[in-house]
C-alpha positions as CSV (number, residue, x, y, z in Angstrom):
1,X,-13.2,-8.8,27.3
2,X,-10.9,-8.0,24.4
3,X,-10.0,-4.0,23.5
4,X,-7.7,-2.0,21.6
5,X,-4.9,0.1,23.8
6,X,-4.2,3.7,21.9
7,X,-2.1,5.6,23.2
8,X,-0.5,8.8,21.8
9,X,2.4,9.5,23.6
10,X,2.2,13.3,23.3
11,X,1.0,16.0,21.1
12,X,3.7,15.8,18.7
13,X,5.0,12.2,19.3
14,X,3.4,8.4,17.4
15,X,0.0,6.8,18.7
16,X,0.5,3.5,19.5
17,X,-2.0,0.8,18.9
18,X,-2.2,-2.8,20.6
19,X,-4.0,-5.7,19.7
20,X,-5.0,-8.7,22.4
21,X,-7.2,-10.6,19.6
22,X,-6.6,-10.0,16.6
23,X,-5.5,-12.3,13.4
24,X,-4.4,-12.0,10.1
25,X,-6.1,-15.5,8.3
26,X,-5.7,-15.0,5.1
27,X,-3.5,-12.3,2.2
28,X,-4.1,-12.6,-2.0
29,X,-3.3,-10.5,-4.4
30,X,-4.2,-10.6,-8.4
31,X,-1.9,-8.7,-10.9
32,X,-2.9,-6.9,-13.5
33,X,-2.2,-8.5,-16.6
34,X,-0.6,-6.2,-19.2
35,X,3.1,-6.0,-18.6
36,X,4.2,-2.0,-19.9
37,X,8.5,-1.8,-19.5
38,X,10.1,1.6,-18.7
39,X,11.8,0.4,-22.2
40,X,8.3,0.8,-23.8
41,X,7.1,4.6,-22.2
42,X,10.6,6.0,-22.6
43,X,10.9,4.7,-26.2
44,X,7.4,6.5,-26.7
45,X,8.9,9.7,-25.2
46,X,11.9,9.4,-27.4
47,X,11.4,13.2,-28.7
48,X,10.8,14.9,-25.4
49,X,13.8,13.1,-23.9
50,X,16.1,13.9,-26.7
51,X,14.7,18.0,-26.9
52,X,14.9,18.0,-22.5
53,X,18.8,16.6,-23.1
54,X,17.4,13.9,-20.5
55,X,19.5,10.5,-20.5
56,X,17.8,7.3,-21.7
57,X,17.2,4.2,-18.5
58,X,15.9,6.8,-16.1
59,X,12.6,4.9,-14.5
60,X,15.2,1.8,-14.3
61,X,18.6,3.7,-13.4
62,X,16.9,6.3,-10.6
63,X,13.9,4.6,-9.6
64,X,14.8,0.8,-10.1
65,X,11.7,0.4,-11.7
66,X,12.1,-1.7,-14.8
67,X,8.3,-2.8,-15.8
68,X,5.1,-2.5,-14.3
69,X,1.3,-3.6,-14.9
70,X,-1.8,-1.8,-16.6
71,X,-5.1,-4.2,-17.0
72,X,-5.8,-2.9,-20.6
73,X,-9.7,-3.4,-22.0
74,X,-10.4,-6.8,-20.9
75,X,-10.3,-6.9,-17.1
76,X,-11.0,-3.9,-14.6
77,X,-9.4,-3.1,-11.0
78,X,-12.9,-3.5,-9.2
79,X,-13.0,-7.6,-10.7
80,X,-9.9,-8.2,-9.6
81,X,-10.5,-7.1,-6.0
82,X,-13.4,-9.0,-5.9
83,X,-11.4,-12.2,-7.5
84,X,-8.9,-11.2,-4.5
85,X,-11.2,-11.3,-1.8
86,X,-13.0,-14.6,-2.8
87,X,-9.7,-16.4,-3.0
88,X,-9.0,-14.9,0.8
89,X,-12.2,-15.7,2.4
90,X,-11.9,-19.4,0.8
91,X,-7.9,-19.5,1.9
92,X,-9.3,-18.1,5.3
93,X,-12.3,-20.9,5.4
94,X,-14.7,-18.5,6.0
95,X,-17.9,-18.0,4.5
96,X,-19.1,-14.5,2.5
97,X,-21.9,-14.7,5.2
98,X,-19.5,-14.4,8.3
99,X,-18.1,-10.8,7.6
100,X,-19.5,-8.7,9.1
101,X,-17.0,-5.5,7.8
102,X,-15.8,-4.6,4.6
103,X,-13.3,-1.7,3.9
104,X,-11.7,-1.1,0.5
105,X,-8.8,1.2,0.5
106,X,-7.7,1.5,-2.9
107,X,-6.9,5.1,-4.1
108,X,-8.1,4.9,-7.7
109,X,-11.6,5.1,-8.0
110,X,-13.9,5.5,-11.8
111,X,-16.6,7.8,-9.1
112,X,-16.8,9.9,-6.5
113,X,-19.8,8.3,-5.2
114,X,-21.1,5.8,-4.1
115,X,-18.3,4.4,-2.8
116,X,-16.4,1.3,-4.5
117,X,-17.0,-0.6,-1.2
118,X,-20.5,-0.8,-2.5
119,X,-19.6,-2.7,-5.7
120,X,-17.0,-5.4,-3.6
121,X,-19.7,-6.0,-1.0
122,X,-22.0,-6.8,-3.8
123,X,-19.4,-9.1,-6.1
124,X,-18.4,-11.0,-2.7
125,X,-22.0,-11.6,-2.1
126,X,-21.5,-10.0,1.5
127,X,-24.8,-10.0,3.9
128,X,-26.8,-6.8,4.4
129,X,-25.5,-7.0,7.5
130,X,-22.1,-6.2,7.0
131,X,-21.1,-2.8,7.3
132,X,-19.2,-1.2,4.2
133,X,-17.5,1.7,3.4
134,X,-13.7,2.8,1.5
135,X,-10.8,4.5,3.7
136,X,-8.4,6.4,1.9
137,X,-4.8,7.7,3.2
138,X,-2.7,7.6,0.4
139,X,0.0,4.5,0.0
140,X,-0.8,4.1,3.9
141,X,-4.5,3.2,3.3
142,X,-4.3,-0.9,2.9
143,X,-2.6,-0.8,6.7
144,X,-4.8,2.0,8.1
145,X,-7.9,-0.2,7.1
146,X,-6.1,-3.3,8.8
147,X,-6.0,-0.7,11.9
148,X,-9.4,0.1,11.9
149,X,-10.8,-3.6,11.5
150,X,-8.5,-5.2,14.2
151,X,-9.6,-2.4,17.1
152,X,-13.2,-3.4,15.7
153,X,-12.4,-6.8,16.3
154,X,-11.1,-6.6,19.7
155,X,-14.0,-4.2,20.5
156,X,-16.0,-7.2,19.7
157,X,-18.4,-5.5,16.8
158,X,-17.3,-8.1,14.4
159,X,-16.0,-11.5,14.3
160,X,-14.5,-10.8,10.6
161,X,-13.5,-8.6,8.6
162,X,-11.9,-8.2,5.0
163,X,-9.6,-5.3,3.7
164,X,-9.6,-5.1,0.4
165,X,-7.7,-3.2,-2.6
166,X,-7.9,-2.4,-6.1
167,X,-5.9,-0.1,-8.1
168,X,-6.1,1.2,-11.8
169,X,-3.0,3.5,-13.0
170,X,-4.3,2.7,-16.8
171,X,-5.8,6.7,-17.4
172,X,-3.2,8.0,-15.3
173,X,-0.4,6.6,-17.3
174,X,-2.4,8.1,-20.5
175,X,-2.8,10.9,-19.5
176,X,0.7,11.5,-18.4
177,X,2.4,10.3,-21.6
178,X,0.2,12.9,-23.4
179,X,1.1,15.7,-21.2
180,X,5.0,15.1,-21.0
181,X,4.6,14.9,-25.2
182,X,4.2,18.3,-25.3
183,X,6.3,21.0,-27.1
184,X,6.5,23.5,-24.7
185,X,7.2,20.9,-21.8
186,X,9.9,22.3,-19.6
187,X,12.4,19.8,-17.6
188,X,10.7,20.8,-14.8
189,X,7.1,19.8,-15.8
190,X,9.0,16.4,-16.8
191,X,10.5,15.8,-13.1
192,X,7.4,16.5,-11.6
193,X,5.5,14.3,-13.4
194,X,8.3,11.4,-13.2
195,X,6.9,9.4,-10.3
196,X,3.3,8.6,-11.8
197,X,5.9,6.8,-14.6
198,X,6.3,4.3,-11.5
199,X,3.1,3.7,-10.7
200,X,1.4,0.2,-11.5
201,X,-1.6,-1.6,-11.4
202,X,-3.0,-4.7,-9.2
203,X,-5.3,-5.9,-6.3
204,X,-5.1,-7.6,-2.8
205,X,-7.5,-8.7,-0.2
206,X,-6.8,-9.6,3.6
207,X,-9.0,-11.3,6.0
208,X,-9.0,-10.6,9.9
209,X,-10.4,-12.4,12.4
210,X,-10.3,-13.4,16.2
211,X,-7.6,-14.8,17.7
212,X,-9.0,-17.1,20.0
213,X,-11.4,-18.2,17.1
214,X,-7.9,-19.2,15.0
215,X,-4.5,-19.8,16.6
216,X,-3.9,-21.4,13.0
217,X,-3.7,-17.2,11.9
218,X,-0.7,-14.9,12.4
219,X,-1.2,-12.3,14.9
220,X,-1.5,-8.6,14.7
221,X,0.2,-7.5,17.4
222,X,-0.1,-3.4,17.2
223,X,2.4,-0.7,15.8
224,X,2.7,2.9,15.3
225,X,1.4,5.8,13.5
226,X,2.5,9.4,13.1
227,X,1.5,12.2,10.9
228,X,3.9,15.3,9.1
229,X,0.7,16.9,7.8
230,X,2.6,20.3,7.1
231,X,4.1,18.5,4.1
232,X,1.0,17.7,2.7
233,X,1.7,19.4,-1.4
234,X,4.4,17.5,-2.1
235,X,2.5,14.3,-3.8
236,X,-1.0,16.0,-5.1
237,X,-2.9,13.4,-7.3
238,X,-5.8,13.5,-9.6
239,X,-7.9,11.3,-11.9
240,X,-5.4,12.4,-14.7
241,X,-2.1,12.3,-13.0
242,X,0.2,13.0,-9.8
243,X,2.4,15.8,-9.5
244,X,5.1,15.1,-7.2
245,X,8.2,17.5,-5.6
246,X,10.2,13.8,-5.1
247,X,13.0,15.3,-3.7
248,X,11.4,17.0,-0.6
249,X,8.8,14.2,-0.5
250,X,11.7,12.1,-0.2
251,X,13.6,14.3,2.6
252,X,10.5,15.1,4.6
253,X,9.3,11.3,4.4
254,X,12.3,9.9,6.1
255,X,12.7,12.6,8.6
256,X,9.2,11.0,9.7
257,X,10.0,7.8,9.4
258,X,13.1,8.4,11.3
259,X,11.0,10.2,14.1
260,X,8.6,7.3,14.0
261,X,11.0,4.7,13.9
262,X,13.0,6.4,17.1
263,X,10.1,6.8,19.4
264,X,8.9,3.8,18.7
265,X,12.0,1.7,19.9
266,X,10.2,3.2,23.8
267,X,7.4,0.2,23.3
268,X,8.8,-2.4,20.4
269,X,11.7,-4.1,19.2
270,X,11.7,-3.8,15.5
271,X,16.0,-3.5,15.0
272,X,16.1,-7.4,14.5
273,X,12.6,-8.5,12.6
274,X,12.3,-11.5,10.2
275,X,10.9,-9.6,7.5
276,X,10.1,-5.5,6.7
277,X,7.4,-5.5,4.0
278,X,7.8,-1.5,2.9
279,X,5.4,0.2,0.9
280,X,7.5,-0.5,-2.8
281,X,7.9,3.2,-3.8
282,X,11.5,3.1,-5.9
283,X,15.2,2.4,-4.9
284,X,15.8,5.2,-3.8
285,X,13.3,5.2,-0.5
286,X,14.1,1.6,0.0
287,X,17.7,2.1,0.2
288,X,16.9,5.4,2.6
289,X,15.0,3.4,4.8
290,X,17.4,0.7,5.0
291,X,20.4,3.0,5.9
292,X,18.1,4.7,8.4
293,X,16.5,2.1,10.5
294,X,20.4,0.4,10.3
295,X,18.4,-2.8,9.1
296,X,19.3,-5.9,7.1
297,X,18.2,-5.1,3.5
298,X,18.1,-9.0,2.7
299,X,14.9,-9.0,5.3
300,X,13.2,-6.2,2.5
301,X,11.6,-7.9,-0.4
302,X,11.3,-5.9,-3.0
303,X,8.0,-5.8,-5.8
304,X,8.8,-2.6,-7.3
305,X,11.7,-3.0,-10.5
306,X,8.6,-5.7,-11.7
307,X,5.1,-4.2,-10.4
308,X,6.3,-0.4,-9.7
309,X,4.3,1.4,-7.2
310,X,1.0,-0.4,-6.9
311,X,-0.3,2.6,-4.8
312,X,-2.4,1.0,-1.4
313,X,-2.1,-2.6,-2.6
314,X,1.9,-2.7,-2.6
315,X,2.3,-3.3,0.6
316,X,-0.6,-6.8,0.7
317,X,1.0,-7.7,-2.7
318,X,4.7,-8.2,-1.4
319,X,3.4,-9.4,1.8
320,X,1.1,-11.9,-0.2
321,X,4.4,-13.0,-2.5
322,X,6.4,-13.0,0.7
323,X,3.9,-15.1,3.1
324,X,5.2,-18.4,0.9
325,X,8.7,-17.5,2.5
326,X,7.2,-17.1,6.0
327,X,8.1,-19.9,9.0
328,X,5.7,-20.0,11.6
329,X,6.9,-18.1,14.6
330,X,8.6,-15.0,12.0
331,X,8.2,-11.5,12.9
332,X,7.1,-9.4,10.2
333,X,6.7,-5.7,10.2
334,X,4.7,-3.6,7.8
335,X,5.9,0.0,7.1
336,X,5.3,2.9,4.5
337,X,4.9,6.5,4.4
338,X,1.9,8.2,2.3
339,X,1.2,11.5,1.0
340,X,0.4,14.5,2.9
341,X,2.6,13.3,4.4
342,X,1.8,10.3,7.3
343,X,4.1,7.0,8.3
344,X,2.6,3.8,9.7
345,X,4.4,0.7,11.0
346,X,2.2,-2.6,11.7
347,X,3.9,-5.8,13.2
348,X,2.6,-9.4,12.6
349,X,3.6,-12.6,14.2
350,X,4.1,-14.8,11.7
């Protein structure tokens, strides 16, 4: 009989998960198709930058962030999930009818209810029988949902399962640029508002199954979580923007990280892994993250100077563009921190 292992080392310390059956079959992703350059939005906030005494090249110069995509009129977040999950479950081999759990994790939603698990179960043509609801966590949710469908798996409730993303940054960008075109905008408003100037839009869907079912799939082995919770107004987002303190968010995130990171070295060896696929935030928190975890930055792909800060989907998107690169055999760990504030770290093997 196949289980999940959790076990928190203490009240302040990570939860550990393990995996005994568990595989990843399949990762997509579908970009949004409108291409928006940090030339274009500071060119269109040419007044405000000029009256804040603000220096021109600041999305590319601080955050490394040089373009990123919006899908305009023609195409919607929710169709290019679903687009995402069909070409997973048919890179997967399996059938629509075989899944028995589908968990969308994107943070952008058009409602409150129902939930946009609804709509994907429906466009992947998913049986009645297969339970469907959305988890969201932030930047963190994509790997929490991976979480939650492997210890399902080994628990033996489902044979399949598909995690699935969509995010849409299109009225947050527009309503953003209005707001920092103000005349009474302050410097401070500006900085606060900086980070939603990174964010981008796309979509990615992964498939999980049993192991035993496919040694052709690439194992997930188990990883860490730990939460910082105290921290949790730094990053505060709505339908119309995000309003971030990137400085502290920045601090506090790595202090986490670093805890995480620490303990964690008690159950796994991550100082020497073929590839870290971070959550693609800016720079900045790559760079941090490098420097902390003393790791070789030429194992981090990067997505963000091209596709910014695709929210829950960056982290299935670079892994998607990266699985091309991947040797059978390759260790791959999965890592991000998400607002309010939590860290998770997910190993693979490749």
């Amino acid at each position: 009989m196949f289980f999940v292992i959790w076990s928190p080392r203490d009240v302040n310390g990570n939860a550990t998960s393990t995996y005994r059956n568990v595989s990843l079959l399949s990762i997509s992703s579908v970009l949004a198709p409108l291409v928006t350059t940090s030339v274009d939005i500071e060119h269109r906030l040419e007044p405000i930058l000029k009256r804040l005494r603000l220096p021109s090249g600041l999305l590319e110069r601080v955050a490394g962030v040089i373009e990123r995509r919006n899908w305009g009129t023609e195409s919607s977040s929710h169709e290019a999930a679903v687009e995402a999950g069909e070409t997973a479950l048919r890179e997967a081999g399996i059938a629509p009818g075989a899944v028995g759990l589908l968990i969308n994790t994107s943070i952008t939603k058009e409602h409150i209810e129902p939930s946009v698990a609804t709509k994907l179960h429906h466009g992947l043509g998913l049986p009645s029988s297969a339970i469907n609801f959305d988890i969201s966590n932030a930047c963190l949710g994509f790997v929490n949902g991976m979480n939650l469908a492997a210890g399902l798996i080994d628990a033996g409730q489902v044979d399949y399962a598909i995690v699935i993303d969509g995010e849409d940054v299109d009225r947050i960008h527009s309503s953003t640029m209005e707001r920092l075109s103000r005349d009474d905008l302050q410097r401070a408003d500006f900085m606060n508002e900086f980070a939603s100037l990174t964010l981008g839009s796309g979509a990615a869907a992964a498939v999980l199954g049993r192991a035993d079912l496919h040694p052709e799939g690439h194992r997930v082995v188990g990883g860490v979580t730990r939460a910082a919770t105290e921290y949790n107004d730094l990053c505060v987002a709505t339908v119309d923007g995000m309003f971030t303190d990137t400085k502290s968010l920045l601090k506090r995130g790595m202090e986490l990280v670093t805890a995480a990171w620490n303990e964690a070295k008690r159950d796994w060896n991550w100082s020497d892994m073929d590839r870290y696929i971070m959550h693609q935030v800016s720079s900045a928190h790559t760079a941090a993250f490098v420097k902390a975890a003393d790791i070789d930055p030429e194992r981090v792909p990067v997505t963000y100077p091209t596709l910014g800060n695709v929210g829950s989907a960056s982290i299935p998107i670079t892994l998607a563009q990266e699985s091309k690169k991947l040797a059978r055999g390759e260790r791959v760990l999965l890592c991000g921190v998400g607002s309010g504030i939590n860290t998770s770290m997910l190993e693979l093997a490749w």
